[in-house]
C-alpha positions as CSV (number, residue, x, y, z in Angstrom):
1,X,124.7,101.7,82.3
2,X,127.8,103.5,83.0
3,X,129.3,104.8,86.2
4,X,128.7,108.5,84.9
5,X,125.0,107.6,84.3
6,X,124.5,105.7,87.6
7,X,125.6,108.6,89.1
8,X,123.5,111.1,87.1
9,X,120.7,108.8,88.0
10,X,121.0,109.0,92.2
11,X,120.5,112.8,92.2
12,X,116.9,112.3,90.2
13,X,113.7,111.8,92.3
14,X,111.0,110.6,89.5
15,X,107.2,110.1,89.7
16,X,104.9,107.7,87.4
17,X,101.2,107.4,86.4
18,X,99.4,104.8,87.6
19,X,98.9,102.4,90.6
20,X,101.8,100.1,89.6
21,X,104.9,101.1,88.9
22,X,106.4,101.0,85.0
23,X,109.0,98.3,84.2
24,X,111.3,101.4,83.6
25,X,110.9,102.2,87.2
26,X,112.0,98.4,88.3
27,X,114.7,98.6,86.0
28,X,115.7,101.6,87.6
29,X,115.6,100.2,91.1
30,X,117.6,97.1,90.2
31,X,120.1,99.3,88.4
32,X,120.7,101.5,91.7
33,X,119.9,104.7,89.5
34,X,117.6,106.7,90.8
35,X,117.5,108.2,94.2
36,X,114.2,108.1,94.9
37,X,110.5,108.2,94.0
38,X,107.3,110.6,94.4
39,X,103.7,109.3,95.2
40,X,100.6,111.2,94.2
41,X,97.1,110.2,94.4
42,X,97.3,108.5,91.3
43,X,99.5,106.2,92.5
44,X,97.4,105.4,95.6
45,X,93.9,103.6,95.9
46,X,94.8,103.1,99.9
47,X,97.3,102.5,102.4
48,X,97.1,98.8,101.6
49,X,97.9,99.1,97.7
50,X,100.1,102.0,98.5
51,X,102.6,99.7,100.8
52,X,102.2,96.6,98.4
53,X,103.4,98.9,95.5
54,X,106.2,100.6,97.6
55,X,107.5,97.4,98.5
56,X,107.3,95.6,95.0
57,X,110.0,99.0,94.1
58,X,112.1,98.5,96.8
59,X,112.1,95.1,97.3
60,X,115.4,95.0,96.2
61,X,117.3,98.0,98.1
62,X,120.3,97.8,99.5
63,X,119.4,99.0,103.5
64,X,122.9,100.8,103.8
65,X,121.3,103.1,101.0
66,X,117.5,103.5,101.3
67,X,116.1,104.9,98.2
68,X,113.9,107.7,98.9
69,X,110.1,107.7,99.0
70,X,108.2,110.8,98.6
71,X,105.1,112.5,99.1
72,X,103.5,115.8,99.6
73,X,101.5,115.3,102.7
74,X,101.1,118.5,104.5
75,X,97.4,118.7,105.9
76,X,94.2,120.7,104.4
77,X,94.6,120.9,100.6
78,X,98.1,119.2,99.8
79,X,97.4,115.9,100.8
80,X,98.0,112.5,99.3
81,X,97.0,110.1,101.3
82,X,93.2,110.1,101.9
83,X,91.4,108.0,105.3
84,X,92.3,106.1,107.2
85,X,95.7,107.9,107.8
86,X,95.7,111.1,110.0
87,X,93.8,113.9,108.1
88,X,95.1,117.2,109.1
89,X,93.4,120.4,108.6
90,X,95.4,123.0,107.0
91,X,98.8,124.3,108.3
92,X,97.4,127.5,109.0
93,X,94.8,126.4,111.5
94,X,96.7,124.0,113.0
95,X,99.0,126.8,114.4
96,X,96.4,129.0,114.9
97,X,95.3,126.7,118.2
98,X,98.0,128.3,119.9
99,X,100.0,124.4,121.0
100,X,103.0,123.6,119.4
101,X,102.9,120.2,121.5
102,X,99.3,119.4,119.2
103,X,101.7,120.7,116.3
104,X,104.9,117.8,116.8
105,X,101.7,115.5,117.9
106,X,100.2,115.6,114.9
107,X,103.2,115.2,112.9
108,X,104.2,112.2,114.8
109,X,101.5,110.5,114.8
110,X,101.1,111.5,110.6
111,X,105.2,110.4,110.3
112,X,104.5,107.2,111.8
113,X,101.7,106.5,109.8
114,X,103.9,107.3,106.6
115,X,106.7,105.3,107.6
116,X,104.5,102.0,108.2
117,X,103.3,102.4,104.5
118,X,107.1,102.9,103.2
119,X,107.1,106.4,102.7
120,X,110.7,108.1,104.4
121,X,110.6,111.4,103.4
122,X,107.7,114.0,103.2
123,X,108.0,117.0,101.8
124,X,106.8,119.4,104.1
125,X,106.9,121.5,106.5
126,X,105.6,124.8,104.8
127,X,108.2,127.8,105.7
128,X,106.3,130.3,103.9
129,X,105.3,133.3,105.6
130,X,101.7,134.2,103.8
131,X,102.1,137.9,103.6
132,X,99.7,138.1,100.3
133,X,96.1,137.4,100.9
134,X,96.1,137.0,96.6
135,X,98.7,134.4,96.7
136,X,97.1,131.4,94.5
137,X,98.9,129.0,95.6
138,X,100.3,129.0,99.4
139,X,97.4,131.0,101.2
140,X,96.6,128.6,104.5
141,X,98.9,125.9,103.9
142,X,101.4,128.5,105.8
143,X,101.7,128.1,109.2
144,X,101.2,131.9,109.4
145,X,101.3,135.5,108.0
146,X,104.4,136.3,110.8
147,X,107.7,134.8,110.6
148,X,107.5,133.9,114.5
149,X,104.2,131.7,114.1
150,X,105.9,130.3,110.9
151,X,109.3,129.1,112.8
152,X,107.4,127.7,115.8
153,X,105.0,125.4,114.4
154,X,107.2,124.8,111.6
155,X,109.7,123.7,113.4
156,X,107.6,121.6,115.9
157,X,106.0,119.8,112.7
158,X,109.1,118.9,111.3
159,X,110.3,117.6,114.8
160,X,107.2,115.4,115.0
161,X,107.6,114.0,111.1
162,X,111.2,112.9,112.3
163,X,109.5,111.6,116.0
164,X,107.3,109.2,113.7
165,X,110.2,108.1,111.4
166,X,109.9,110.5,108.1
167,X,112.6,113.0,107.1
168,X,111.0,116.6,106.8
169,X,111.5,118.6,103.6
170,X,111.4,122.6,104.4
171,X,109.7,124.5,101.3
172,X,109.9,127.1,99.1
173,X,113.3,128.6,99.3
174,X,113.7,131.5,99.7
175,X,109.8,132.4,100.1
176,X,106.9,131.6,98.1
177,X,104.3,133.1,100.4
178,X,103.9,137.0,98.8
179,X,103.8,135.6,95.3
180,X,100.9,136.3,92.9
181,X,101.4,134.0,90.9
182,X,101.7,129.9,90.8
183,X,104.6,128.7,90.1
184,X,102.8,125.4,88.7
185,X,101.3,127.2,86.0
186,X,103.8,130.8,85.4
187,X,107.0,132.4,86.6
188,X,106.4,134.6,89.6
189,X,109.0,137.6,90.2
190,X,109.3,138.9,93.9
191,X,110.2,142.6,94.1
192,X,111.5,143.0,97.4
193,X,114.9,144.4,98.7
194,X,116.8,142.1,100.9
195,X,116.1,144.2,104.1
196,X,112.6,142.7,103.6
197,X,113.9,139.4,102.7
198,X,115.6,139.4,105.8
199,X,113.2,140.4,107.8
200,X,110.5,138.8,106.8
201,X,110.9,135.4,103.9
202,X,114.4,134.4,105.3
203,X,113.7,133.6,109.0
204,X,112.4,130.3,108.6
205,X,114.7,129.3,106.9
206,X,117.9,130.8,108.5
207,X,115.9,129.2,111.9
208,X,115.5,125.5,109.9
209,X,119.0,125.7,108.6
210,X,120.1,123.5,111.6
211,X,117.1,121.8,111.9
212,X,115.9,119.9,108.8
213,X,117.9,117.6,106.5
214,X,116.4,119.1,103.0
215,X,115.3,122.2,101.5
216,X,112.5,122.6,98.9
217,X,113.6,125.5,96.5
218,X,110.7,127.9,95.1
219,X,110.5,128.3,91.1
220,X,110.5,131.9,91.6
221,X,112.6,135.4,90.9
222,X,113.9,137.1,94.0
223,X,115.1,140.6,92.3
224,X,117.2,141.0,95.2
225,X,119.0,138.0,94.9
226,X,119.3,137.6,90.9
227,X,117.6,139.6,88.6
228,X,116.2,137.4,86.4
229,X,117.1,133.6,87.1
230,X,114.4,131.6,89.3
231,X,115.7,130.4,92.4
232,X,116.1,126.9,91.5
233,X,118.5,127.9,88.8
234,X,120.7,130.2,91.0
235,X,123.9,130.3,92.3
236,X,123.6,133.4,94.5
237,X,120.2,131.7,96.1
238,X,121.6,128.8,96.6
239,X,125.7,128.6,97.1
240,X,125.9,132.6,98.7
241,X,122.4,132.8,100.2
242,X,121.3,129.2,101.3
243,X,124.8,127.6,101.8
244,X,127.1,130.8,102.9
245,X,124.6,133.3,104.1
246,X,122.6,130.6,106.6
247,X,124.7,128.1,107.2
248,X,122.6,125.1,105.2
249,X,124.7,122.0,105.0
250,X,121.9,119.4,104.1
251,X,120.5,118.4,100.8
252,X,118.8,120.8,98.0
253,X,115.8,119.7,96.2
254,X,114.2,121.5,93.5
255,X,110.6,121.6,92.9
256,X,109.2,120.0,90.2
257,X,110.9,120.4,87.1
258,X,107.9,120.0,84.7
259,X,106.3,123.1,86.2
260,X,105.7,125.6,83.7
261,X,107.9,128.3,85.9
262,X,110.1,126.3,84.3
263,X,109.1,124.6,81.6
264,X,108.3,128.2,79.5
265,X,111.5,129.0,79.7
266,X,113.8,125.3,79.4
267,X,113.8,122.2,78.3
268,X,114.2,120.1,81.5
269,X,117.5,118.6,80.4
270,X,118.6,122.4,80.3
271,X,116.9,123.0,83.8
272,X,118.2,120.1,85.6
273,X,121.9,120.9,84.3
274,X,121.1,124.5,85.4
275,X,119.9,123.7,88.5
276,X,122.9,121.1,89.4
277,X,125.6,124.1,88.8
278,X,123.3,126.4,90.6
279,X,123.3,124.4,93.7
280,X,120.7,121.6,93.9
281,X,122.2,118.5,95.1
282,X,118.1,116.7,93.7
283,X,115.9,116.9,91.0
284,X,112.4,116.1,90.7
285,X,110.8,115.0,87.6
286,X,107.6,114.6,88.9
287,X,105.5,112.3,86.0
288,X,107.6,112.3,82.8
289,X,110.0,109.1,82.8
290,X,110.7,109.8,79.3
291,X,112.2,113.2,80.3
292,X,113.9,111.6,83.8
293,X,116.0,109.3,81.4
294,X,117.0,112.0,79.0
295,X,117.7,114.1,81.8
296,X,120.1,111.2,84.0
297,X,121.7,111.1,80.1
298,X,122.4,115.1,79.8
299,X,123.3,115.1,83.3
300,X,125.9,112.3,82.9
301,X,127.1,113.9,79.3
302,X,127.5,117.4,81.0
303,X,129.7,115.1,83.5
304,X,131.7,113.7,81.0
305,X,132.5,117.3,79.1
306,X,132.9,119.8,82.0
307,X,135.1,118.7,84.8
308,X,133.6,121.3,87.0
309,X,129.9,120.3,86.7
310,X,131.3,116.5,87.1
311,X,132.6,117.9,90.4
312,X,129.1,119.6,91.4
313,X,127.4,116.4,90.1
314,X,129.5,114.6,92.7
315,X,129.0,116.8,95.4
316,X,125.7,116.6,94.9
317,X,124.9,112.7,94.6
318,X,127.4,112.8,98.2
319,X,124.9,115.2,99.5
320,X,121.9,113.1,98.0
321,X,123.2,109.5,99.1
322,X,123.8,111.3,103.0
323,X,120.1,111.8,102.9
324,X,119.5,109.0,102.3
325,X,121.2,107.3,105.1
326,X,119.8,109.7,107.2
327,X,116.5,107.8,106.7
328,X,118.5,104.7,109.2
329,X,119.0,107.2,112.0
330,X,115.1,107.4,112.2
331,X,112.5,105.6,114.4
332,X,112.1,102.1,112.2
333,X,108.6,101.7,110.7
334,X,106.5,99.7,113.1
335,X,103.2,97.1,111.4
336,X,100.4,99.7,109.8
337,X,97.5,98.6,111.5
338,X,99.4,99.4,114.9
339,X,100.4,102.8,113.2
340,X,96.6,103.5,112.0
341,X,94.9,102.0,115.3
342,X,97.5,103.5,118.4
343,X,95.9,105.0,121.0
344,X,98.1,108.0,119.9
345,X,96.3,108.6,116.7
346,X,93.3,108.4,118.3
347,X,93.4,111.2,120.9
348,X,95.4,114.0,118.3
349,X,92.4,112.8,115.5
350,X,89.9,113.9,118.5
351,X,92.2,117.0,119.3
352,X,92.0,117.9,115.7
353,X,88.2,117.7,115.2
354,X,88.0,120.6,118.0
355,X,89.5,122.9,116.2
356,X,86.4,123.1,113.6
């Protein structure tokens, strides 16, 4: 493998089938080529298999660079990681108690579950403000239908992940919470002007800017920021609005590139390219190994061609590999059992139950 493809490789995050990870996915590790990777439930049969296969991956890691571990654990419907790790209800009636101390408790105690299994990074909190009671996909794992509720507990949550030793992941830039559409299975268009944007999708994240290391970007249209390009594939959402506009100076992810948002309309070789010039610094290819190695090879071809995308490559896997550090500035991971068992996760567990 070449330097180019090396390179390519450390700004993909891939995902796998199964609950032991491919020999492509070792190879990979070994290699230093891939920035991370993303755990669903079909990787994970319990907390005890989950750390076994997380450490057969990164066995090999160099600690001055810690590959990324993944996973979509928000609380209510979004969440990977069954019993006995801190099931929360969903984001929505979490804030609704009112106690953004329960909030940062429960992430805290959730974060330092994660980290004792091997996962550094979840991606979560939610900034979406749920304006659209016919939104299919956000709905209650919002923190809120008000930009205020949203930043608070928001905020607090992704204070508490990084309290327990996981980096926080804020999501979907610039707004996926007045959609009518899933993103997962079409390509939404949002209709707004950018008064509205401002007032209303924006906040969280002009008020996370400072506060969380990554972004999440939404597979949707925002009219009033380009016409006809979904945000993960634009400049003027990502360079003018994110980076200029609020002031965002960590890392980029997109969502998942096999979505059909995108997928109806790219190949994800074409996507990925498009979303590296656009302004995402990491991709996720979420299942498809096949299509993460012919996208690391595009990626590093594109590289090779076009000296200005070999520049925005760079800048990105910079961006990416600072993430990655970031992961030795948190709490360090203590044994699981003391993680599952503290007297901690005891009392927010009994909290939680109150809230029916």
């Amino acid at each position: 493998m070449n330097e180019l493809e090396r390179m390519a490789g450390n700004v993909i995050v891939c995902g796998f089938g199964g609950l032991e990870a491919p020999s492509m996915v070792h190879r990979w590790m070994s290699e230093e080529s891939v920035a991370g990777l993303i755990l669903f439930k079909r990787n994970i049969s319990g907390v005890d298999q989950a750390a076994e296969l997380i450490t057969s991956c990164t066995a090999a890691n160099d600690p001055a660079l810690p590959v990324l571990v993944c996973v979509d654990q928000e609380g209510g419907r979004v969440a990977r990681f069954g019993e006995p790790v801190l099931q929360l209800p969903p984001m929505q009636t979490l804030a609704a108690a009112g106690d953004t101390q329960l909030t940062r408790a429960a992430a805290e105690v959730l974060g330092r579950q994660l980290r004792a299994i091997g996962i550094n990074l979840d991606f979560a909190p939610v900034l979406d403000v749920n304006t659209n009671p016919q939104n299919p996909v956000i709905g209650d794992r919002a923190f809120g239908c008000t930009p205020d509720v949203v930043i608070e507990h928001a905020l607090a949550f992704a204070d508490g992940l990084h309290d327990g030793g996981v980096l926080s992941c804020g999501k979907h830039f610039p707004g996926h919470g007045d959609t009518d559409l899933d993103s997962h299975l079409a390509l939404p268009t949002l209709r707004h002007d950018r008064a509205r944007l401002d007032e209303v999708e924006l906040g969280p994240f002009r008020a996370a800017a400072k506060r969380v290391p990554s972004i999440m970007t939404a597979h949707v249209v925002f009219e009033a920021v380009d016409l006809d390009v979904p945000a993960t594939m634009s400049a003027a959402a990502l360079r003018r609005l994110l980076r200029e506009d609020l002031g965002f100076e960590g890392a980029v992810f997109s969502d998942d590139l096999e979505m059909k948002a995108v997928t109806e309309r790219y190949s994800i070789e074409e996507a990925g390219v498009l979303a590296i010039e656009a302004g995402c610094d990491l991709l996720l290819v979420c299942s498809d190994l096949e299509a993460a190695a012919r996208l690391r090879e595009t990626l590093a071809a594109e590289a090779s061609r076009s000296a200005p995308f070999h520049a925005r490559l760079t800048e990105a896997r910079c961006r990416a590999d600072a993430l990655r550090r970031r992961v030795r500035e948190l709490p360090a991971p203590v044994p699981l059992q003391n993680a599952l068992e503290r007297a901690e996760a005891r009392a927010v567990t009994e909290r939680l139950q109150q809230l029916g």
